[in-house]
C-alpha positions in Angstrom: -11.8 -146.7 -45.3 -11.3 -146.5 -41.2 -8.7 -144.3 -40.2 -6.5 -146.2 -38.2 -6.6 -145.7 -34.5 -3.0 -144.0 -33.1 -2.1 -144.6 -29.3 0.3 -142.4 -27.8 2.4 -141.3 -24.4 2.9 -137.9 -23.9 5.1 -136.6 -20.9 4.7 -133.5 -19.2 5.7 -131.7 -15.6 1.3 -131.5 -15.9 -1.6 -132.5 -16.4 -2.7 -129.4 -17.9 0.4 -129.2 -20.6 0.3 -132.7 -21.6 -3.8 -132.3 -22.2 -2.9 -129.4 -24.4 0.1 -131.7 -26.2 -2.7 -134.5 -26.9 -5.2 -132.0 -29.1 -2.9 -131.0 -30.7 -1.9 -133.4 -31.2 -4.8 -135.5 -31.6 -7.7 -133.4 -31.8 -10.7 -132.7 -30.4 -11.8 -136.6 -30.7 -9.0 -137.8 -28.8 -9.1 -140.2 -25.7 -7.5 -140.2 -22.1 -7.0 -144.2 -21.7 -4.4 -144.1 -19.0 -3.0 -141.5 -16.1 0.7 -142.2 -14.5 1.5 -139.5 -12.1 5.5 -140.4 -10.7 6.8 -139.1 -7.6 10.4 -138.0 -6.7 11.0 -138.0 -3.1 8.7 -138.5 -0.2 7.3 -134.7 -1.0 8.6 -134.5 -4.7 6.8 -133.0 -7.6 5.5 -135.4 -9.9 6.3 -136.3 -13.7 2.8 -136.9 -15.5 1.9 -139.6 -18.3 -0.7 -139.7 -20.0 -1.8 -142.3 -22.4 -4.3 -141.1 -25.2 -5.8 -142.4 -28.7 -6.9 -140.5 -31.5 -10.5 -141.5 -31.1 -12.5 -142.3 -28.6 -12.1 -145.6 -27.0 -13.8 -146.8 -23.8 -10.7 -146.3 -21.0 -12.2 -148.1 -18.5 -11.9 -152.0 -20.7 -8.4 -151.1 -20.2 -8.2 -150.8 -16.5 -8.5 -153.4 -14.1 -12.1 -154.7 -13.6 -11.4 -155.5 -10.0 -10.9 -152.0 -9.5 -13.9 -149.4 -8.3 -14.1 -146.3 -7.1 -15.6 -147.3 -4.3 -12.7 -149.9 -3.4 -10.2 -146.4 -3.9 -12.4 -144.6 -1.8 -12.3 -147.2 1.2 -8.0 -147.4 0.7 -7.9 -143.6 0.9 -10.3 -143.0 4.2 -7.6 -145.6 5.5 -4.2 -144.8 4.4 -4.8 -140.6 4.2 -1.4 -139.1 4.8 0.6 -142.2 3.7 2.0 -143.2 0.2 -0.1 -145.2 -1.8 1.1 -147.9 -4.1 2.0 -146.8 -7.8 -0.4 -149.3 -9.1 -3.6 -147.8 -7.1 -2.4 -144.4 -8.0 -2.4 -145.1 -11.9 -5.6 -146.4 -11.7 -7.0 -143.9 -9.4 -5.3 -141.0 -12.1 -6.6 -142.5 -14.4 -10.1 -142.5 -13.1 -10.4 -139.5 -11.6 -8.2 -137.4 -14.0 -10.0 -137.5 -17.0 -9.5 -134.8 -19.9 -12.0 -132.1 -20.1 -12.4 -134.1 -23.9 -12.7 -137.1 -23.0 -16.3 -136.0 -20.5 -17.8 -135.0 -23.3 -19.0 -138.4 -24.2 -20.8 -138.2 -20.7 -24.6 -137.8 -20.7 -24.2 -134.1 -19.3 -21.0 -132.7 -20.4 -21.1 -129.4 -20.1 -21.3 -130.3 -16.2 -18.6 -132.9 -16.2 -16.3 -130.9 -18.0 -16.5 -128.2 -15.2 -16.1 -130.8 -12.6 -12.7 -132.0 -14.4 -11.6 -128.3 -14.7 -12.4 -127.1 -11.2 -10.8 -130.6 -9.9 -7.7 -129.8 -12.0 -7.5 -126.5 -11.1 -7.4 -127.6 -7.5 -5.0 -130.8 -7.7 -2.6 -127.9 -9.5 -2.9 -125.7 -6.4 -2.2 -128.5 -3.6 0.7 -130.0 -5.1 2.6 -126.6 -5.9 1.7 -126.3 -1.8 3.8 -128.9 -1.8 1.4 -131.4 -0.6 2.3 -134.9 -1.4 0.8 -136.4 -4.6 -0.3 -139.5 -3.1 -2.1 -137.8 -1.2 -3.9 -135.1 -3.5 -4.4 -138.1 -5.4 -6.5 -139.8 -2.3 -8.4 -136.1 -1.8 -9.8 -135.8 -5.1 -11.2 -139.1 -5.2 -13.3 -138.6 -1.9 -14.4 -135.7 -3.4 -15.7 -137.1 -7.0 -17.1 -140.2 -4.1 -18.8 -137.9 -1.5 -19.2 -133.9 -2.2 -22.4 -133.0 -3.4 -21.8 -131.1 -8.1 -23.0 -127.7 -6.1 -19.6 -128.1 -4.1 -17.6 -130.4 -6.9 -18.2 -127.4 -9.4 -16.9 -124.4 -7.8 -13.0 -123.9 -6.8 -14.0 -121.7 -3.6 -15.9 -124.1 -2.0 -13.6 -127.1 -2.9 -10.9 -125.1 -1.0 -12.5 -124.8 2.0 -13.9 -128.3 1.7 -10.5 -129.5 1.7 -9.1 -126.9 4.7 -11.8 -128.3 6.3 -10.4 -131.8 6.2 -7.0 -131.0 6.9 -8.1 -129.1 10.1 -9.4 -132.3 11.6 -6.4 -133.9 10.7 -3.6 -131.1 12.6 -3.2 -130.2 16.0 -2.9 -127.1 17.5 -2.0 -126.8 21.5 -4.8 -124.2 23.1 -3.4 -120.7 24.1 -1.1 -120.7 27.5 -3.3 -119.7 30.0 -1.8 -117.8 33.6 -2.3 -119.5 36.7 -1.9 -116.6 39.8 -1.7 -119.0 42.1 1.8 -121.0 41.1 4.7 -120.0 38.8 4.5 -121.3 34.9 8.4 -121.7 33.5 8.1 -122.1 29.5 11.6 -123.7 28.0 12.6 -122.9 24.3 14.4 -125.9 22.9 16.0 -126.2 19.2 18.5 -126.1 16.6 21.0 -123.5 15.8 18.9 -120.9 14.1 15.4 -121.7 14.3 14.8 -118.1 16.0 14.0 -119.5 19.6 15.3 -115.9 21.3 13.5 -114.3 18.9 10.6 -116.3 19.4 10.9 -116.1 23.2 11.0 -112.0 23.2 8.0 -112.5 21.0 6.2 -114.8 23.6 7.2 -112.4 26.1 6.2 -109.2 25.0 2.7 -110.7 24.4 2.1 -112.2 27.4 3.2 -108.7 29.2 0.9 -106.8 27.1 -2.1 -109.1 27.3 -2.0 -110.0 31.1 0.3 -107.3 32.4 1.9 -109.4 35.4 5.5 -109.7 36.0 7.4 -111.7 33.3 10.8 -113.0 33.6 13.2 -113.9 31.1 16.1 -116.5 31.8 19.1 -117.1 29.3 21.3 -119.8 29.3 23.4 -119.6 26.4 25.8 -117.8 27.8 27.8 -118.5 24.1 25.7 -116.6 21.7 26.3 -112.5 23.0 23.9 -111.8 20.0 20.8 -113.4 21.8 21.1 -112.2 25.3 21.9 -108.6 24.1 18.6 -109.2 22.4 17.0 -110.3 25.2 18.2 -107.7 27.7 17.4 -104.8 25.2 13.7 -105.3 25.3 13.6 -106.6 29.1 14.7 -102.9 29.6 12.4 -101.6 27.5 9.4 -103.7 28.5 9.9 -104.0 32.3 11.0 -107.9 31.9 13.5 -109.0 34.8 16.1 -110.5 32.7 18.9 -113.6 34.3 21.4 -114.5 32.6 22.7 -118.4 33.5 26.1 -119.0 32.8 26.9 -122.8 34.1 24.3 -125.5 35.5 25.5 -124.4 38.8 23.9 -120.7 38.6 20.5 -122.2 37.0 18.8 -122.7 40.5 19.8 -119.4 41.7 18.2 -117.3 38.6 15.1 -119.1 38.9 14.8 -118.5 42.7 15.5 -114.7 41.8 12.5 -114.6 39.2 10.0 -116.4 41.8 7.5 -113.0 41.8 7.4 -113.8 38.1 4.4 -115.6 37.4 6.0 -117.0 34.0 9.4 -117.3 33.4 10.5 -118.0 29.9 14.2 -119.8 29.4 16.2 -119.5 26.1 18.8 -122.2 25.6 21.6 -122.8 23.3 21.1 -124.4 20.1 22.0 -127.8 19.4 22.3 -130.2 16.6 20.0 -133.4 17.4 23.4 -135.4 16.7 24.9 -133.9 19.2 24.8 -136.2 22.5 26.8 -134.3 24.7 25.1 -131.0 24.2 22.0 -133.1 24.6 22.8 -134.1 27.8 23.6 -130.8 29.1 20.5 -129.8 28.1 18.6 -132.4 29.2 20.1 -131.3 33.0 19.8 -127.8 32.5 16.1 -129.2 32.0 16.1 -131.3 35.3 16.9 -129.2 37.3 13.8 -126.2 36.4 11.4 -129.1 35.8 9.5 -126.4 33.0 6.0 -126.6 32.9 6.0 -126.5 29.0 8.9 -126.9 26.5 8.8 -125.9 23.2 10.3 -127.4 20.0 11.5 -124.7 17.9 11.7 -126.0 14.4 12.0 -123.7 10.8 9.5 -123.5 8.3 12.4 -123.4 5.6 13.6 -126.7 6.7 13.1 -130.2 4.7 10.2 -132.7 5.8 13.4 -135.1 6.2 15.2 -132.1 8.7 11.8 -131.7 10.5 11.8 -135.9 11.8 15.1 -135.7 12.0 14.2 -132.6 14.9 11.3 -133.9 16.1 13.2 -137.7 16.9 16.5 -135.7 18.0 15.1 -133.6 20.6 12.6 -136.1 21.7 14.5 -137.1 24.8 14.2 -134.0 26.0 10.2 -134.6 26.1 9.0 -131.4 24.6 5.2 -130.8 24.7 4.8 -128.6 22.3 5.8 -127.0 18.9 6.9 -123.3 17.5 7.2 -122.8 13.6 8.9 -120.3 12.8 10.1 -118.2 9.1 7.3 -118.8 7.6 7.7 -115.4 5.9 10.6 -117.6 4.4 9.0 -120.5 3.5 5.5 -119.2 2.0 3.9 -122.0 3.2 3.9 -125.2 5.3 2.3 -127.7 2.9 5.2 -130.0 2.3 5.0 -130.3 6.4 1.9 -131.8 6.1 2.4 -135.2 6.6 5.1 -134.7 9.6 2.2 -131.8 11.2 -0.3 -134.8 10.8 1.7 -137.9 12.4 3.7 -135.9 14.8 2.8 -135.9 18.7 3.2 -132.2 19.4 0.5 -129.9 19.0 1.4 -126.7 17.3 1.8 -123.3 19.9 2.6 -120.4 17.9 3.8 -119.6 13.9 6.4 -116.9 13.8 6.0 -115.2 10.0 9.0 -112.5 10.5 11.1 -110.7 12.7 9.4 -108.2 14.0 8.6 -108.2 17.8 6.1 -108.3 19.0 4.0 -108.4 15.9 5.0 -111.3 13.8 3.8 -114.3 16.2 0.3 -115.5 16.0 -1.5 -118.7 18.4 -2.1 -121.4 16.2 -5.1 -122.9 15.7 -6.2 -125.7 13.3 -7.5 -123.1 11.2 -4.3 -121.0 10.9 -2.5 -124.4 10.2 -4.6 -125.5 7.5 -4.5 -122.0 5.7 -1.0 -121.7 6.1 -0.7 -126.1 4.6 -2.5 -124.5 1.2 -0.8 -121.7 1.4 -3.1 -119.0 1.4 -3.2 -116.2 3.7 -5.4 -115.0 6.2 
């Protein structure tokens, strides 16, 4: 007498538990027949579904016939950083996250089953970066399609397979380089909070140290005490010349009196993107300097929805490039991933503490994609 066959969903926050939920469920002859992987939130974590029987049962007559790895391999080289449709991700979990049981019924199991491990292992390890599930979904699929089982089979290599891809994809601006022959005036622009004087005493005591030419140091919010006390402790103590702006009408004046400076740096109040009249200001105080670089000053702890909502607020302003700062704070920037890919400003410098000059470092793709997985340099 045939045992009946018993087909079953199990629910779990991943892959891993609801694999372990299904033998024991089921048993060592049990069979992945469908993958679900639901996402919460444009960067949410994901619920997992799996579907299983308690024997083995051939998953692909249950999935659509139209559908080939080779047709999910074309949609991800295309749509890479976007959300895909729930129905191509089912299919393509379902694919390409088999269980570890369920390869056993492959001519050479013992291989599969370490590809399914290793690829586990590392979908686990970009989504708790907080890289979007779509897109991890898209990643391992090109790499079951196009790496090589030398590569597929071992975690380390997979990583920096993968860092490797999301190098290409980030921008990084190339490191500020002094012209003798003119006068270079670098603008700090941001949020309340994002650590732009910080940032700028940073920049400063760098460039001092590195080049040793005059560097001058212009504030113009004259409302935050905190920052320019800051600011004028360390231009004493570093040899900066330090002006302080205190209206629109002074701004011409301090930068005439830092002309022997080869680069002036300018802090500026904080504003909220909202804000149109402090925008405006701004956006004078801008005018009339005319820097040679601004800087967008956004932090790492922020939301992927706060970061557009910077990057669109302060785009009037036409900033060029892009500071990340706290990253001690928020051990990581791959929930950013996505905005770091599609934004136009190339990435100057991550700021990983508050310690001056120490904690800033030039970005580079590299630094970008190590800090997107997470993993220190």
């Amino acid at each position: 007498m045939n045992t009946p066959i018993r087909i079953k969903t199990f629910r779990s926050k991943t892959l891993q538990d609801a694999f372990q939920q299904i033998r024991e469920e089921f048993g060592p002859d049990a069979s992945i027949l469908e993958t679900k992987a639901a996402r919460f939130g444009m960067f949410g974590r994901s619920r997992i579904e799996v579907t299983a029987s308690s024997t083995t049962i051939d998953s692909n007559e249950l999935l659509d016939p139209t559908l080939r790895p080779s047709d999910l391999a074309s949609e991800s080289a295309e749509t890479v950083g976007r959300s895909v449709s729930s129905t191509s991700q089912a299919h393509a979990a379902a694919n390409q996250l088999e269980s570890p049981v369920e390869s056993d019924r492959l001519e050479d199991s013992g291989s599969n089953a370490k590809d399914e491990n290793v690829l586990l292992q590392l979908s686990k390890e970009l989504i708790d970066a907080g890289i979007e599930s779509g897109i991890v979904t898209q990643w391992i699929e090109a790499i079951r399609d196009t790496l090589s089982p030398a590569i597929a089979q071992d975690i380390w290599s997979l990583r920096s397979e993968v860092r490797t891809w999301i190098r290409d994809l980030v921008h990084a601006s190339p490191p500020l380089k002094v012209d003798p022959t003119r006068q270079q005036v670098i603008a700090l622009i941001g949020p309340p909070g994002a650590g732009k004087s910080t940032s700028l005493a940073k920049i400063a005591a760098n460039l001092s140290m590195e080049h040793g030419i005059p560097i001058g140091v212009l504030s113009t919010d004259s409302y935050r005490l905190g920052s320019n006390y800051l600011l004028q402790n360390y231009a004493g103590v570093l040899g900066w010349n330090f002006e302080v702006a205190e209206s629109l009408d002074q701004i011409a004046e301090c930068v005439n009196n830092l002309s022997h400076c080869r680069i002036v740096l300018m802090d500026t109040r904080g504003c909220s993107p909202d804000d149109t009249e402090s925008l405006e200001e701004l956006s004078q105080l801008l005018s009339i300097v005319e820097p040679t670089e601004t800087h967008l000053v956004i932090p790492s702890t922020c939301n992927s929805r706060s970061f557009l909502r910077y990057e669109r607020g302060f785009e009037t302003l036409a900033p060029n490039r892009m500071i990340l700062t706290r990253l001690d704070e928020a051990g990581g920037l791959g929930a950013f991933f996505t905005c770091l890919q599609c934004s136009s400003l190339p990435v100057s410098y991550l700021a990983n503490g508050q310690n001056i000059p120490t904690d800033l470092i030039q970005a580079t793709s590299v630094r970008l994609a190590q800090q997107i997985m997470s993993i220190v340099e």
